[in-house]
C-alpha positions in Angstrom: -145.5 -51.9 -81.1 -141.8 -51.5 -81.3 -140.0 -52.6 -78.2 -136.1 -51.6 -77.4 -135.4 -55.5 -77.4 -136.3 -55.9 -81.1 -134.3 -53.4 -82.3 -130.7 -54.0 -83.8 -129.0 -53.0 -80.6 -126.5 -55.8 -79.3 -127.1 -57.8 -82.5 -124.6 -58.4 -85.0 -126.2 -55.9 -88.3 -125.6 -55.9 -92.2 -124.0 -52.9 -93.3 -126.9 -51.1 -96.1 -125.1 -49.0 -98.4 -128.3 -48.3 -100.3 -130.7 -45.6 -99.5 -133.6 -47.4 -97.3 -135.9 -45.0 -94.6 -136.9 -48.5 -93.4 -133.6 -49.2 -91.5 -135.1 -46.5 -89.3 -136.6 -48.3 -85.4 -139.1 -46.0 -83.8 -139.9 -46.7 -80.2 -143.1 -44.9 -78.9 -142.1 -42.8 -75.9 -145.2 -43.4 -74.0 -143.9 -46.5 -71.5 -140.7 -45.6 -70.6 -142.5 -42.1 -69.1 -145.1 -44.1 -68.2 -142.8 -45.2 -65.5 -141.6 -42.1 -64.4 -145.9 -40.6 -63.8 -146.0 -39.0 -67.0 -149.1 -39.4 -69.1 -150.9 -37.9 -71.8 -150.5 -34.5 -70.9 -146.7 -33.8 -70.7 -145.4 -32.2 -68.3 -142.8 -30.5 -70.4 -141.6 -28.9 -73.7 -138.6 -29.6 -75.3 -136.6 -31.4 -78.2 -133.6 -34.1 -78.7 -130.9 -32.5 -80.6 -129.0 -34.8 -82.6 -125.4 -34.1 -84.3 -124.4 -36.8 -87.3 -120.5 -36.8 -87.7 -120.7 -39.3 -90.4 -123.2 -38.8 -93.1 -121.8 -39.1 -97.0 -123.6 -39.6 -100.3 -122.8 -39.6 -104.0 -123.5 -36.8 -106.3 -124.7 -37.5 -109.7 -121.0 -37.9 -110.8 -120.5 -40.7 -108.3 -118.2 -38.6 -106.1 -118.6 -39.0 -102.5 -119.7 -35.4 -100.5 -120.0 -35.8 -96.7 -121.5 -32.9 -94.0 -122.8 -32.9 -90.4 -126.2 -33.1 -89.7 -128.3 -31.3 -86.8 -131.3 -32.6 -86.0 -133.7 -31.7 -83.8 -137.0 -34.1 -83.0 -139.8 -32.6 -80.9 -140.3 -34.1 -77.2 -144.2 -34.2 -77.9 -143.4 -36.5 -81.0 -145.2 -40.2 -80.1 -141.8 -41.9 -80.8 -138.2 -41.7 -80.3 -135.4 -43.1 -82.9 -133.5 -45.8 -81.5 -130.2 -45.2 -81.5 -128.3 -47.5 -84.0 -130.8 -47.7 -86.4 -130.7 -44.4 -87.0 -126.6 -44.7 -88.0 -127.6 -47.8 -90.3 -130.1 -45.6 -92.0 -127.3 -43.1 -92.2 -124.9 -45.4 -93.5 -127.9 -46.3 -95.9 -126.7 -43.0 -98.0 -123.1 -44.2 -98.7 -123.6 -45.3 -102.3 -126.7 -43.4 -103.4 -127.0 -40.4 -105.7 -128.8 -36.8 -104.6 -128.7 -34.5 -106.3 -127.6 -31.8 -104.4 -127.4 -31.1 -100.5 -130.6 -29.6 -100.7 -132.5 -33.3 -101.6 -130.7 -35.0 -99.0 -131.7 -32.7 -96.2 -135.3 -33.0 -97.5 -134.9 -36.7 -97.4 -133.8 -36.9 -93.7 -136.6 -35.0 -92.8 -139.2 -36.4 -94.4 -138.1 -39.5 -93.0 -137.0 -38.5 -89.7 -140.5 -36.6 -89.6 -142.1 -39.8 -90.4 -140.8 -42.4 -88.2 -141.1 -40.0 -84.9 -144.9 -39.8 -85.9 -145.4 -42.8 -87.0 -148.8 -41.8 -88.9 -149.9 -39.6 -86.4 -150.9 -35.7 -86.6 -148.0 -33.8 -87.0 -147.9 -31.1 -84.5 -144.2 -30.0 -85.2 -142.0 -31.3 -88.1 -138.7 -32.5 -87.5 -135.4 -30.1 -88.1 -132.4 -30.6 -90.2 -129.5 -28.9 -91.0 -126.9 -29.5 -92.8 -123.2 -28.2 -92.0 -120.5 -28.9 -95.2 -116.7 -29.2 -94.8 -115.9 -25.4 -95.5 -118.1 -24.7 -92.3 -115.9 -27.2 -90.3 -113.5 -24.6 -89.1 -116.1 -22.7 -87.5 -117.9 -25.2 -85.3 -116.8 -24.1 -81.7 -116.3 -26.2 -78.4 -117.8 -24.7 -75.4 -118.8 -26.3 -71.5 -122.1 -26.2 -70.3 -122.5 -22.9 -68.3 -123.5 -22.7 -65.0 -121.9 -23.2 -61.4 -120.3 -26.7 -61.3 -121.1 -29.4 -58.9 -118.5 -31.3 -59.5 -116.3 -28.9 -56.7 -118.2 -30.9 -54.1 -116.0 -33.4 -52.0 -118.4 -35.2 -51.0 -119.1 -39.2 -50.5 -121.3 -41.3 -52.9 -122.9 -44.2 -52.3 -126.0 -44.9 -54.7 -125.1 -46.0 -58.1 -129.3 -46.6 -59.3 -131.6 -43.5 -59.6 -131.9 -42.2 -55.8 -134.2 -39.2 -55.8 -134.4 -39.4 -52.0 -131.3 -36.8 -52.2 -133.3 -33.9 -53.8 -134.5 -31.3 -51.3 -134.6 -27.5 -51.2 -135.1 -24.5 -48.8 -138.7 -24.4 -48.7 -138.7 -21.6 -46.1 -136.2 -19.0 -47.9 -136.4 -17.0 -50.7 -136.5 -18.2 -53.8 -133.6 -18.6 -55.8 -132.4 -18.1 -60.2 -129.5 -20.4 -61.1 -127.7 -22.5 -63.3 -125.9 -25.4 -62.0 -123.7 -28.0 -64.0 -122.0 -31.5 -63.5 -119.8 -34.1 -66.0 -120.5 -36.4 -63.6 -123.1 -38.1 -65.4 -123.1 -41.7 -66.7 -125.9 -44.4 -67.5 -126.2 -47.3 -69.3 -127.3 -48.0 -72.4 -131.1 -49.8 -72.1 -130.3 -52.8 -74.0 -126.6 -53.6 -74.2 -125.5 -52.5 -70.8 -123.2 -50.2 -72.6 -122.0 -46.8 -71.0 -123.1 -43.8 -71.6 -121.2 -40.4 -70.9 -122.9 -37.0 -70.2 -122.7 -33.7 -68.6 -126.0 -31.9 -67.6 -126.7 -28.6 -66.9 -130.3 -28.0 -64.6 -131.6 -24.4 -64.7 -134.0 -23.4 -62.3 -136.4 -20.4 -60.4 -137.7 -21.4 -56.8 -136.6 -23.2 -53.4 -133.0 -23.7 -53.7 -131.9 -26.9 -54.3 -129.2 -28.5 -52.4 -126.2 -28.8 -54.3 -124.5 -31.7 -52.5 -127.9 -33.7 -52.5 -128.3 -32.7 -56.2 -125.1 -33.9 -57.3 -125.5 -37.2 -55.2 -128.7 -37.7 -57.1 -126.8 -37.5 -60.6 -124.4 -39.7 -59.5 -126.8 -42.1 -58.5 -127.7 -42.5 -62.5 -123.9 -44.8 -62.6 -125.5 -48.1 -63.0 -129.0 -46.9 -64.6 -130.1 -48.9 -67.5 -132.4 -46.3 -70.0 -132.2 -44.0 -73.0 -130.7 -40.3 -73.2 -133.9 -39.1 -73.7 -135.6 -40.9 -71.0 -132.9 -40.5 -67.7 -133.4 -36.4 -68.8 -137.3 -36.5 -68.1 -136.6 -38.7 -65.2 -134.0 -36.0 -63.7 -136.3 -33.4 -64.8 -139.7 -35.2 -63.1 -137.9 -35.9 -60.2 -136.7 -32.2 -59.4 -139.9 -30.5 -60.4 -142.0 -32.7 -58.1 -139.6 -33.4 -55.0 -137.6 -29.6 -55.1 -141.0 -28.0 -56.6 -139.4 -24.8 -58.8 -141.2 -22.3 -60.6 -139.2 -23.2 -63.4 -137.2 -26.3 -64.3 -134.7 -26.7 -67.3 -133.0 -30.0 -67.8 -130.1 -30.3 -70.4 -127.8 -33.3 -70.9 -125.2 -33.5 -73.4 -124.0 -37.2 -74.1 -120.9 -38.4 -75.5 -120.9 -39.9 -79.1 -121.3 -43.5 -79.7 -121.5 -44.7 -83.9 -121.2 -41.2 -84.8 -123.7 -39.8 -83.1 -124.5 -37.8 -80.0 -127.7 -37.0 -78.3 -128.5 -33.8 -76.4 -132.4 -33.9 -74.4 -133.6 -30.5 -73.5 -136.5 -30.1 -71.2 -138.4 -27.2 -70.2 -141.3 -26.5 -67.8 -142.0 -23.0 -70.0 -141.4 -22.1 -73.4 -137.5 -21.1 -74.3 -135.1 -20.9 -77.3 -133.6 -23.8 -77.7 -130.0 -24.1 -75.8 -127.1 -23.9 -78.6 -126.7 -27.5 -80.4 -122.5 -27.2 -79.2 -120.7 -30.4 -78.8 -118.8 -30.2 -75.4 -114.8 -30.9 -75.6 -115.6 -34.6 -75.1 -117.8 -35.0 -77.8 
């Protein structure tokens, strides 16, 4: 079993220039939730929405092309792609021929597909998408919506996962709103490196506190784990100790290698929130 400690992360890497799916380090998703009470039966629907900034290939003249990929991978997938693998296997496309755009979206998800089920069923294929530099001009920068906690003057003192904050008004009526902080940061698992987010909670049910909610995001400053992983975290934590109806949990991280990583959670089934990059992506 692949373990976040055996991946390339924090370890000097040879740069692959040469198409190889192998590059690619699953890590199965099922001890890191684990740790959080999550078992077999997820809790949750959802996806991780990936954006590529640097992907580039030859066509069969040997002239380089280069797009943006979206990708989206299925929560209920048995693995997740660690992070810098999944830039070497990008990188893995620099000198090798496709055809056309068409072959290399198949390839990444084929592979994609592949490595996130390792072997497994298939209950939902991976997506990708492919944007090309005429569509550059049209790819918009918007905020995450929703009232801001960051107003809040308010003092904070727990820098490590302190759900202890989250309450709501049990006794009033139930509340509809969208609430958003760029107040989040945690560390990357394995290096200690930071990572940069804003996150957007969407709920039905007991109002939440806002000045507890945004202490508790806070509280994810020094918190070593994945993207994916500190989103069902936030997301377990409010639907068991603030107890909606209906819980939505989106973060959207800043890039790192060329890539950014956007978890989505949902307690019900949704659309899937827009796939665009926030000004400090």
């Amino acid at each position: 079993m692949n373990t976040p400690d055996q991946s390339q992360l924090g370890k000097a890497s040879a740069y692959v220039d040469r198409y190889d799916p192998g590059l690619l380090f699953p890590i199965p998703r099922a001890q890191q939730r684990a740790a959080i009470g999550v078992g077999e039966a997820v809790p949750f629907l959802g996806a991780d929405l990936w954006t590529a900034y640097e992907l580039s290939w030859l066509n069969p003249k040997g002239k380089p092309m280069v797009a943006m990929a979206r990708i989206i991978i299925p929560c209920e997938s048995t693995h997740l792609i660690e992070s810098k693998s999944f830039k070497l296997y990008l990188n893995s496309f620099n000198n090798s021929t496709f055809a056309d755009l068409a072959q290399v979206r198949e390839r990444l998800r084929a592979d994609l597909s592949a490595a996130v089920w390792q072997g497994g069923p298939v209950r939902s294929g991976v997506g990708v998408s492919l944007i090309e530099p005429e569509q550059f001009d049209a790819e918009p920068i918007a905020e995450l919506d929703g009232l801001s906690l960051d107003r809040l003057d308010l003092e904070c003192s727990d820098y490590t996962p302190a759900p202890h904050w989250l309450t709501a008004q049990m006794d009033e009526q139930p509340v509809t709103e969208t609430l958003a902080s760029r107040l989040l940061k945690s560390n990357c698992l394995v290096t200690g490196q930071p990572d940069w987010g804003s996150v957007q909670i969407r709920y039905s049910g007991p109002q939440i506190d806002q000045a507890g909610l945004l202490r508790y995001i806070v509280s994810f400053r020094n918190h070593n784990e994945f993207h994916e992983h500190c989103v069902e975290r936030i997301f377990m934590d409010i639907w068991q100790r603030c107890r909606p109806t209906q819980l939505q949990v989106y973060a959207r991280y800043t890039r790192r290698g060329g890539l950014d990583i956007n978890p989505w959670r949902s307690s019900h089934p949704d659309a899937l929130p827009a796939n665009v990059r926030t000004a400090r992506q």
